[in-house]
NUSEKOL-458107 format. One record per residue (C-alpha): residue in three letters; x, y, z. Coordinates in Angstrom, 2 decimals. Example, Ala and Ser with C-alpha at 12.3 -4.5 7.8 and 13.67 -1.06 7.14 Angstrom:
BEGIN
ATOM  res        u        v        w
ATOM  ala    12.30    -4.50     7.80
ATOM  ser    13.67    -1.06     7.14
//
This chain:
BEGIN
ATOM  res        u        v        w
ATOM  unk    16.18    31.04    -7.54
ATOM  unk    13.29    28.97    -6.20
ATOM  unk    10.34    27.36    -8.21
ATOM  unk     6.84    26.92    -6.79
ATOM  unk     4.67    23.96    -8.41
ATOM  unk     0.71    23.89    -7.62
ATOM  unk    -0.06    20.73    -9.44
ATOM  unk    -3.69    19.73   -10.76
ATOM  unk    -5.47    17.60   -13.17
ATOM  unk    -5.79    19.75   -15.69
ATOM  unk    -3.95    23.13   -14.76
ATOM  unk    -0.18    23.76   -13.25
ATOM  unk     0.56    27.24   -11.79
ATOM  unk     4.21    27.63   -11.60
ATOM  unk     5.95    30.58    -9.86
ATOM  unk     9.89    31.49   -10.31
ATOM  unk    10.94    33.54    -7.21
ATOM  unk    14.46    35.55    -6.69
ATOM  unk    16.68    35.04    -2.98
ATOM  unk    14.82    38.12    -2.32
ATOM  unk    11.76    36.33    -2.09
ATOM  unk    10.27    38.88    -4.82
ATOM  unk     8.66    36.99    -8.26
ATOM  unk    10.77    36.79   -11.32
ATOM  unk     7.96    34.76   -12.91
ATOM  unk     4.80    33.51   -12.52
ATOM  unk     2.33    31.36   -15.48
ATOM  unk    -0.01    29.01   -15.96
ATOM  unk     0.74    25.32   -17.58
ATOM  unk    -1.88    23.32   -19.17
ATOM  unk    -2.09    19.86   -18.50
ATOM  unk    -1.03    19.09   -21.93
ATOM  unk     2.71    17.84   -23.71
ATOM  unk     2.82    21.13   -25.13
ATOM  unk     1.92    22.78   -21.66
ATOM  unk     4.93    20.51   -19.99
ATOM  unk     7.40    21.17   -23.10
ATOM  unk     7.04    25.10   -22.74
ATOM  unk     6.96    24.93   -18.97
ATOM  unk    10.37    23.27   -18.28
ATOM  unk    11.81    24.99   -21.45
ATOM  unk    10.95    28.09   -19.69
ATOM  unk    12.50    27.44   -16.53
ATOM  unk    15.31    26.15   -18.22
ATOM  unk    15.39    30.13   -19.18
ATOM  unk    16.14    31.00   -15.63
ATOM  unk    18.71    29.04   -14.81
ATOM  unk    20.54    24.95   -15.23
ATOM  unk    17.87    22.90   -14.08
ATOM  unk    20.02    21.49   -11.02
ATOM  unk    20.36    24.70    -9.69
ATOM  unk    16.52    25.59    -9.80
ATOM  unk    14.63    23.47    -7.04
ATOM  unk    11.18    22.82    -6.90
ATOM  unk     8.62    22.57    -4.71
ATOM  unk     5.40    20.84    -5.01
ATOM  unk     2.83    19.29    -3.19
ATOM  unk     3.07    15.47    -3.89
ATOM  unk     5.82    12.70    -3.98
ATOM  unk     4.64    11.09    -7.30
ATOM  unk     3.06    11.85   -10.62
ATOM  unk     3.66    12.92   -13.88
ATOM  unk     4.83    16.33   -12.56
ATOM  unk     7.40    14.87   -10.36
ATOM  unk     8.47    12.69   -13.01
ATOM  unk     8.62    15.00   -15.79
ATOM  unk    10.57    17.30   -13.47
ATOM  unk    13.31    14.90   -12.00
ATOM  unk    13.70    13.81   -16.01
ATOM  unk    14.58    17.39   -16.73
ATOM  unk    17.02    17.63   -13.53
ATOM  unk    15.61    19.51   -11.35
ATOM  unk    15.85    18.87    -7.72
ATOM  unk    12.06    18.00    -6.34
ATOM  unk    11.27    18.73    -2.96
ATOM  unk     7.86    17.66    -1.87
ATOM  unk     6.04    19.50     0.91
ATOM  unk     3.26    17.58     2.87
ATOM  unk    -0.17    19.84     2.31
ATOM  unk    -0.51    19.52     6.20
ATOM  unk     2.84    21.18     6.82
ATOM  unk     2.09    23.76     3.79
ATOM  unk    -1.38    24.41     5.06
ATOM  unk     0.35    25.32     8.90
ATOM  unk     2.31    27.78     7.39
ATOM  unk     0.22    29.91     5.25
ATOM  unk    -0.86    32.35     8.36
ATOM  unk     2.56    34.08     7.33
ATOM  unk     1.61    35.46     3.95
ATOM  unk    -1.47    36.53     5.67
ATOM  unk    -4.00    36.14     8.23
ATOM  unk    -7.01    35.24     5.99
ATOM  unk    -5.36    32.68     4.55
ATOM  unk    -6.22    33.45     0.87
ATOM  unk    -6.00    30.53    -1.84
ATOM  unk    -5.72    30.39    -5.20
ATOM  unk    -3.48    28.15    -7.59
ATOM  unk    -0.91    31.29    -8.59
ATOM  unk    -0.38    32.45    -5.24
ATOM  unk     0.12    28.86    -4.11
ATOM  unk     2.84    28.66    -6.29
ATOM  unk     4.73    31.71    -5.28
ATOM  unk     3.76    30.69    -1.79
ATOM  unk     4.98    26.85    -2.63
ATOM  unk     8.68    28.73    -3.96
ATOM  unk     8.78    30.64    -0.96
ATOM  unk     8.82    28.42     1.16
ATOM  unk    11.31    25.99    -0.35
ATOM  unk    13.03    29.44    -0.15
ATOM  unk    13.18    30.00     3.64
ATOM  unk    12.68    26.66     4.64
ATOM  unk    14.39    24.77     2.07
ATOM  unk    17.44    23.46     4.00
ATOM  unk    14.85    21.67     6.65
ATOM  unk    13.30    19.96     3.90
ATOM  unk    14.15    16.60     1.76
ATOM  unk    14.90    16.74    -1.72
ATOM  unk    13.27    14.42    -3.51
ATOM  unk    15.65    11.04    -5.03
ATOM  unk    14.37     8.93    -7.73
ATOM  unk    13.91     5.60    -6.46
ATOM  unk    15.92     2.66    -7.79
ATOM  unk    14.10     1.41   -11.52
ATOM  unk    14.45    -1.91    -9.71
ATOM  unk    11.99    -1.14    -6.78
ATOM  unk     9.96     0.88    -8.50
ATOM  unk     9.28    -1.81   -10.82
ATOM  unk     8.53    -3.79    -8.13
ATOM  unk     6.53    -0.82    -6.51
ATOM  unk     4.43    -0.94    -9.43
ATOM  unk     3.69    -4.41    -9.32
ATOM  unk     2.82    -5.27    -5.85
ATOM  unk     0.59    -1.85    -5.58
ATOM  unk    -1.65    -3.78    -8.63
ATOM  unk    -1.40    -6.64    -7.17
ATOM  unk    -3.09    -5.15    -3.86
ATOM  unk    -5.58    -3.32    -5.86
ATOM  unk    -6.41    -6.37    -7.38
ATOM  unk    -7.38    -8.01    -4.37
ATOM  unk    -9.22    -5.46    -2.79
ATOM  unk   -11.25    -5.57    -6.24
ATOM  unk   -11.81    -9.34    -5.67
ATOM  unk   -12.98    -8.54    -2.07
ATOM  unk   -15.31    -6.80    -3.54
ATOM  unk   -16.41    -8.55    -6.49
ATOM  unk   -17.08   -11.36    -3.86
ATOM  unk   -18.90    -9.70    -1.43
ATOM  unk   -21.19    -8.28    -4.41
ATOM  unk   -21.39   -12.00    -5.22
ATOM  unk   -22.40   -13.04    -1.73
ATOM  unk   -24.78   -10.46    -1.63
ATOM  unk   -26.58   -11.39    -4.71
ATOM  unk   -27.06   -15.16    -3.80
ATOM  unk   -28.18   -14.00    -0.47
ATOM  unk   -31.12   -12.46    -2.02
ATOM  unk   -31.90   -14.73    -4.99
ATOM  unk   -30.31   -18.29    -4.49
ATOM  unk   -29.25   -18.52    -0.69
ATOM  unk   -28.23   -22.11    -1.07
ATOM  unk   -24.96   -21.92    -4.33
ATOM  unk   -23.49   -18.98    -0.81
ATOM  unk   -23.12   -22.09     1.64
ATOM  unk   -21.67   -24.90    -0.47
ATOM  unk   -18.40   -24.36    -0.13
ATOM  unk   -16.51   -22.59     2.89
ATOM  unk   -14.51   -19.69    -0.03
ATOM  unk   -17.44   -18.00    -2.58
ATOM  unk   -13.93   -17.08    -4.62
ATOM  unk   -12.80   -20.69    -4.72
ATOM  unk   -12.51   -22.29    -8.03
ATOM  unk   -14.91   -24.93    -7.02
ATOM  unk   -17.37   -22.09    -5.53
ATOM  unk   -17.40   -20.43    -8.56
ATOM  unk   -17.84   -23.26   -10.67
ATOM  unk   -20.87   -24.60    -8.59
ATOM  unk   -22.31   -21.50    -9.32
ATOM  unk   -21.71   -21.26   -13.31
ATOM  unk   -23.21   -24.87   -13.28
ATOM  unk   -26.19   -23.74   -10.93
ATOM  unk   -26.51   -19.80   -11.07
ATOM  unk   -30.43   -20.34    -9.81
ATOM  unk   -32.52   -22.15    -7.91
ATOM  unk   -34.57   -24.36   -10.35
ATOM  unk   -31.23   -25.56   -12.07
ATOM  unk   -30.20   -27.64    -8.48
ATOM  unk   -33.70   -28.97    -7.73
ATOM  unk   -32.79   -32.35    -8.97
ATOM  unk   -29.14   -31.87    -7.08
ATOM  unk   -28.68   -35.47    -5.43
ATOM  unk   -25.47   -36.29    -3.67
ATOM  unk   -24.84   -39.13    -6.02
ATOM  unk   -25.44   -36.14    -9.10
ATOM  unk   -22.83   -33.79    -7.05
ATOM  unk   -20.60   -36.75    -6.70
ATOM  unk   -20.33   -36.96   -10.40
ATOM  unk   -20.16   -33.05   -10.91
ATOM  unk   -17.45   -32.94    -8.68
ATOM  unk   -15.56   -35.38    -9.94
ATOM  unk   -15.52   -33.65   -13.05
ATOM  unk   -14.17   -30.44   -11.50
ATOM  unk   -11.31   -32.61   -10.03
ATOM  unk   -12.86   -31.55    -6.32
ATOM  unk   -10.02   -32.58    -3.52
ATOM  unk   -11.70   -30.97    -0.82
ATOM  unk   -12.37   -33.68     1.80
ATOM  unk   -16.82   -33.17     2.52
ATOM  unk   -18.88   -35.47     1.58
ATOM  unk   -21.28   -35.07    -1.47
ATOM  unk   -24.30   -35.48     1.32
ATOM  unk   -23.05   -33.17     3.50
ATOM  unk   -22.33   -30.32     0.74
ATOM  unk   -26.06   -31.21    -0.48
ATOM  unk   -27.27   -30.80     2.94
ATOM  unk   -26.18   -28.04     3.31
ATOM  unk   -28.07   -26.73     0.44
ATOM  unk   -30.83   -27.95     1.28
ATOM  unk   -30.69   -26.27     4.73
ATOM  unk   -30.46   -22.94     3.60
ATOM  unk   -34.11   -20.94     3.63
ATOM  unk   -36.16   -20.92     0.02
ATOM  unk   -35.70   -17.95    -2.02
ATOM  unk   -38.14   -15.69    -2.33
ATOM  unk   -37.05   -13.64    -5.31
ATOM  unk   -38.95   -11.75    -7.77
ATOM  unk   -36.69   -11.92   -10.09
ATOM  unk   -37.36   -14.08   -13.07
ATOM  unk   -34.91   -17.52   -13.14
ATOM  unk   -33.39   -16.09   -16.65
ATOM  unk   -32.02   -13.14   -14.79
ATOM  unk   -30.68   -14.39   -11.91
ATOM  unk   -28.62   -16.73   -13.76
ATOM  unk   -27.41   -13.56   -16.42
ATOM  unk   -26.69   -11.29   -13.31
ATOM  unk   -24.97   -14.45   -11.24
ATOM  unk   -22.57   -15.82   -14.26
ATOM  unk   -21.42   -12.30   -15.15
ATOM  unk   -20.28   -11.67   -11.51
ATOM  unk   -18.50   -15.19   -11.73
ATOM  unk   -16.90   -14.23   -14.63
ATOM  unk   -15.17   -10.97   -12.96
ATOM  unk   -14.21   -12.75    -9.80
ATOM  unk   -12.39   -15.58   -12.08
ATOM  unk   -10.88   -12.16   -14.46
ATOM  unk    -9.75   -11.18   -11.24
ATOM  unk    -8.05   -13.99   -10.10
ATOM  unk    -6.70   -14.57   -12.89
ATOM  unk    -5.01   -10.55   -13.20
ATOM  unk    -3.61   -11.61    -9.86
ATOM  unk    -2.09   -15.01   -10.59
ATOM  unk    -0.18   -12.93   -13.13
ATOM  unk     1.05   -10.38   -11.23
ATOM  unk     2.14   -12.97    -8.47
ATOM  unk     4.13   -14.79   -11.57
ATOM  unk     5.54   -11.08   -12.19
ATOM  unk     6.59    -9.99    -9.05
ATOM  unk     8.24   -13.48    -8.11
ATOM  unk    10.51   -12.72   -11.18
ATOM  unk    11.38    -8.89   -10.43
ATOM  unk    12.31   -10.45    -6.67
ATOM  unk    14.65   -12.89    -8.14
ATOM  unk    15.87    -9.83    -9.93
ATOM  unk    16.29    -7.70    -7.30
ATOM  unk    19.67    -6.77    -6.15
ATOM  unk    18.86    -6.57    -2.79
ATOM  unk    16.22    -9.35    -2.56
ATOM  unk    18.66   -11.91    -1.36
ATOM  unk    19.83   -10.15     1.84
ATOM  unk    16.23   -10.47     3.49
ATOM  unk    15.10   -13.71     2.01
ATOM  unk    15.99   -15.80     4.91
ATOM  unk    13.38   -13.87     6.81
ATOM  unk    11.29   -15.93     9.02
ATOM  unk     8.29   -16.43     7.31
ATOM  unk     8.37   -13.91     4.40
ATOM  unk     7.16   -15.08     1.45
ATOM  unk     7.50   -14.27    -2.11
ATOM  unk     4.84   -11.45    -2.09
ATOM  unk     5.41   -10.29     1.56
ATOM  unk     9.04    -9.53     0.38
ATOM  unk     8.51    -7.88    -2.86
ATOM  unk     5.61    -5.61    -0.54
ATOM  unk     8.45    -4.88     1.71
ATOM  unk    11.29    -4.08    -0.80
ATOM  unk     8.88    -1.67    -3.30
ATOM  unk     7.37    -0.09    -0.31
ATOM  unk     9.89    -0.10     2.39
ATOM  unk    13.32     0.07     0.23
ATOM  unk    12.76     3.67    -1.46
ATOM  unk    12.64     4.81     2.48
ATOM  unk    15.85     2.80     3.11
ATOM  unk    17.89     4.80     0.26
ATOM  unk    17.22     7.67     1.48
ATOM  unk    17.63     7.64     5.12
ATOM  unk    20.63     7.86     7.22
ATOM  unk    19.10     6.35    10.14
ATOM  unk    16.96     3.16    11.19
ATOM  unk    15.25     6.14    13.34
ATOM  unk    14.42     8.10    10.90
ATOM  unk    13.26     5.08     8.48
ATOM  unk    10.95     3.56    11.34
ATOM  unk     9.54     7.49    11.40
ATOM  unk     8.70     7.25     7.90
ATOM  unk     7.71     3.87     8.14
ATOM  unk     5.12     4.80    10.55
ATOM  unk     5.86     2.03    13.11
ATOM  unk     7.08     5.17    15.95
ATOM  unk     4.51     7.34    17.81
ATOM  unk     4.40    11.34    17.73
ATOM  unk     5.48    13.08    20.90
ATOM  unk     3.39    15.88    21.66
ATOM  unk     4.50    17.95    25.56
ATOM  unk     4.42    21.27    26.25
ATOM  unk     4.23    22.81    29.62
ATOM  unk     2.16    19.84    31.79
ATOM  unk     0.79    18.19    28.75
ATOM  unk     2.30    15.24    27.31
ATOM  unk     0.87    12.86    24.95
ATOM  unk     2.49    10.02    22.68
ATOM  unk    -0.16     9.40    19.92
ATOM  unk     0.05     7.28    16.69
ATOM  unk     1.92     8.80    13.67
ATOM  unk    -0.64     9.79    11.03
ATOM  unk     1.57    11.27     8.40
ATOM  unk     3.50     8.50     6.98
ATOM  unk     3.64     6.24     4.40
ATOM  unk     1.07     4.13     5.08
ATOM  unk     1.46     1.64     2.21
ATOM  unk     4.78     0.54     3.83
ATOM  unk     3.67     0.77     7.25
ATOM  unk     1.34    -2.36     6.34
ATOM  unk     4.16    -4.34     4.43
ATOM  unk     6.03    -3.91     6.88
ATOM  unk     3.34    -4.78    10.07
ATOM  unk     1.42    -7.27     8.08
ATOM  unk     4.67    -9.28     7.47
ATOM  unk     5.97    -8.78    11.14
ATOM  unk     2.72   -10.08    12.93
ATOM  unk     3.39   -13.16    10.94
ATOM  unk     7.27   -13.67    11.67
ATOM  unk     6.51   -13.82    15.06
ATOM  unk     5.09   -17.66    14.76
ATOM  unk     8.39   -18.36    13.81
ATOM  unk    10.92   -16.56    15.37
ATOM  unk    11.38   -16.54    19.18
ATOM  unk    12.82   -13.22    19.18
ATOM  unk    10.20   -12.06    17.09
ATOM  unk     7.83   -13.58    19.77
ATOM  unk     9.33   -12.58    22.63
ATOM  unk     8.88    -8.70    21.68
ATOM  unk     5.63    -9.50    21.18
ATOM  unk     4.52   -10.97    24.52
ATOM  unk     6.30    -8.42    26.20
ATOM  unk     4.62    -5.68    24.61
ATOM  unk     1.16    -7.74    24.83
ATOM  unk     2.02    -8.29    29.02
ATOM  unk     2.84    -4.38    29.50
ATOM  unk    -0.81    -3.77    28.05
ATOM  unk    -0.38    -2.86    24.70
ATOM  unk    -3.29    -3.83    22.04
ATOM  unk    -2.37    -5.94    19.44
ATOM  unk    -2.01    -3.00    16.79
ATOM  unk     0.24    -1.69    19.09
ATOM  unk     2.74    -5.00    19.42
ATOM  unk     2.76    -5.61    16.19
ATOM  unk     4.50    -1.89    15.73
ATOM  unk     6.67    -2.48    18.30
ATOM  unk     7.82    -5.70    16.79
ATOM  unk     8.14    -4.37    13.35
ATOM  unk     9.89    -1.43    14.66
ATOM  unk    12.61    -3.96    15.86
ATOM  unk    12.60    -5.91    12.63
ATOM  unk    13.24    -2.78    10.95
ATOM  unk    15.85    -1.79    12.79
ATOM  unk    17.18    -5.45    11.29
ATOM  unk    16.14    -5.00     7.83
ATOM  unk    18.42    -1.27     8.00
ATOM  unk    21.35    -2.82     9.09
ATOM  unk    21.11    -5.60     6.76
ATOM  unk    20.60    -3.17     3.88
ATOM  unk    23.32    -0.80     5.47
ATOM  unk    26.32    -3.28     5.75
ATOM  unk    24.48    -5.22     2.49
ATOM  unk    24.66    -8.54     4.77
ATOM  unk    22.49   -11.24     4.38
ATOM  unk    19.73   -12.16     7.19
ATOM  unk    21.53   -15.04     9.48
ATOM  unk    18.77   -16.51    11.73
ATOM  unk    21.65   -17.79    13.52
ATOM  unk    23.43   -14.86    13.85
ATOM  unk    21.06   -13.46    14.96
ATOM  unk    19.66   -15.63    17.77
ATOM  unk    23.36   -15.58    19.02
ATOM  unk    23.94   -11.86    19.04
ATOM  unk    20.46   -10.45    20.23
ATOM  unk    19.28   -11.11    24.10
ATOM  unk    15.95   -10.32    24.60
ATOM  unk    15.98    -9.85    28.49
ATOM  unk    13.11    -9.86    30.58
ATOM  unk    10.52    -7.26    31.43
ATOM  unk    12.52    -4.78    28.34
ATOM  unk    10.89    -1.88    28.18
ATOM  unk    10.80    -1.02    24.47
ATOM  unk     9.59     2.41    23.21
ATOM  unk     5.69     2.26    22.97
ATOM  unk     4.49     2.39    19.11
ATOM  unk     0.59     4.26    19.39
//
């Protein structure tokens, strides 16, 4: 028997279907405990839960979780392939949750041995997953509490924006707790700064004159805002940029501790130029690929760092790979743009990609492609990185042609 899973926020629609490909089954599961507990009790009426497989349109969520805790086999189906086939349960391509279920189990049932099932990632990385993922939203939040910060002084107190070269610097943000509007500086002298920044413990190497110059440079404020508010609306967005940072120096304390951890941590540390938070990016977002591939092909596929092929006939295009995981895809590139400034071999790829015309985007693939191919073997044979070894075993011969990444 096959299972079909349409998944939503507050409503499941689950379908059992025979070999026959005719429904033995077919309900609908609240997003509730009780829905789940009745649910998977139910299938557990049709068969052992390792021998029913299911099929459902995501890689992650409560669903999936629930599920692999139960023992079912998962097999996700990407809603782009899914959405190809429905043309052969009919030409209108009708939708609704039930028959997406049955439709979901029936094709797990005739195309179930082309598809992956579904492994539950190491608790290790996913710990690590877990982390790093906040850690990134937590920076993107910063971004953007900064920006909004920017923003508002460029409206209502121009001058506290072009102190300091970082807005989210300690010192930044400090200057503008102590002067959130424009009447509280007026009396700002360099000898006063020199004093206030003494008291912050400043280390940055300007000059007192030249931070109050600059200042006094930038154009008067116009705002209509009353002084009381601007300094209300410019201390509370302080006061989520330092929350922020400080959510983030946590997480960095975190995920340094879950890499130490990590089993497999140690046989890419030696990395060129991989730090701490680089390698715990690459291990939670690249290592669930690595245990479950057989190849470094197919992991640089799912990586994203390989191009699609598209011929038929006289056409023939390679274009970039859209479907893939895209959070590992910029550990992985992110971290391999950087290695190159201190690996030669790492450099030389590179260049060569760079001098056959290639953008930048596209070297950077290439390269990380290669470094993948690395990272595999290292995590295959469960060697440690050698830079060494590997400077003495790899020749990087001129004009190689490698494999263009789109």
């Amino acid at each position: 028997m096959h299972v079909g899973w349409d998944w939503g926020n507050t409503t499941h629609a689950v379908s059992v279907i025979g070999d026959d490909g005719h429904e033995v089954a077919g309900w609908l599961s609240p997003h509730t405990e009780e829905g789940f507990s009745k649910t998977l009790a139910r299938l557990a009426t049709h068969g052992c839960p390792s021998d029913l497989p299911v099929a459902i349109e995501t890689t992650r969520g409560l669903a999936v979780d629930r599920l692999l805790a139960a023992g079912h086999p998962v097999v996700p189906i990407h809603p782009n392939a899914f959405n190809a086939a429905r043309p052969r349960w009919g030409a209108a391509r009708a939708k609704d949750d039930p028959g997406d279920a049955f439709k979901l189990a029936d094709y797990l049932r005739t195309d179930g041995h082309r598809l992956r099932t579904l492994r539950p990632t190491e608790q290790a990385t996913l710990d690590l997953q877990a982390l790093t993922r906040a850690r990134a939203d937590q920076v993107t939040a910063r971004v953007a509490a900064t920006n909004q910060l920017a923003a508002l002084l460029a409206e209502h107190w121009p001058g506290a924006g072009q102190v300091f070269a970082r807005l989210d610097s300690d010192i930044a943000l400090a200057f503008c707790e102590r002067f959130p509007a424009p009447h509280t500086a007026q009396g700002l002298a360099p000898a006063r700064m020199r004093d206030w920044l003494a008291r912050q413990q400043y280390s940055g190497r300007v000059e007192p004159a030249v931070l109050v110059a600059r200042l006094r440079a930038t154009p008067l404020p116009a705002s209509r805002l009353t002084p009381e508010i601007i300094t209300v609306i410019v201390r509370a967005q302080v006061a989520v940029i330092r929350a922020l940072k400080t959510a983030i120096t946590a997480l960095d304390t975190q995920i340094a501790a879950a890499v130490a951890a990590h089993p497999w941590a140690p046989l890419i540390a030696s990395l060129p130029r991989v730090g701490t938070i680089s390698l715990g990016q690459i291990i939670g977002e690249v290592g669930p690929i690595l245990e479950r591939v057989t190849t470094a092909d197919q992991a640089a596929a799912e990586v994203g760092v390989v191009p699609v092929t598209r011929a038929s006939g006289k056409s023939h295009a390679v274009v970039f790979r859209y479907a893939t995981n895209t959070r590992a895809r910029q550990a992985l590139t992110f971290w391999a743009d950087n290695s190159r400034r201190a690996s030669p071999w790492a450099a030389a790829i590179y260049d060569q990609a760079r001098a056959t015309g290639k953008r930048h985007a596209n070297a950077v693939r290439i390269l990380a492609r290669a470094w993948l191919r690395v990272i595999y073997a290292c995590w295959r044979d469960g060697v440690c990185y050698d830079a060494t070894n590997h400077a003495t075993q790899t020749q990087v011969k001129t004009g190689q042609t490698h494999n263009l990444a789109a």
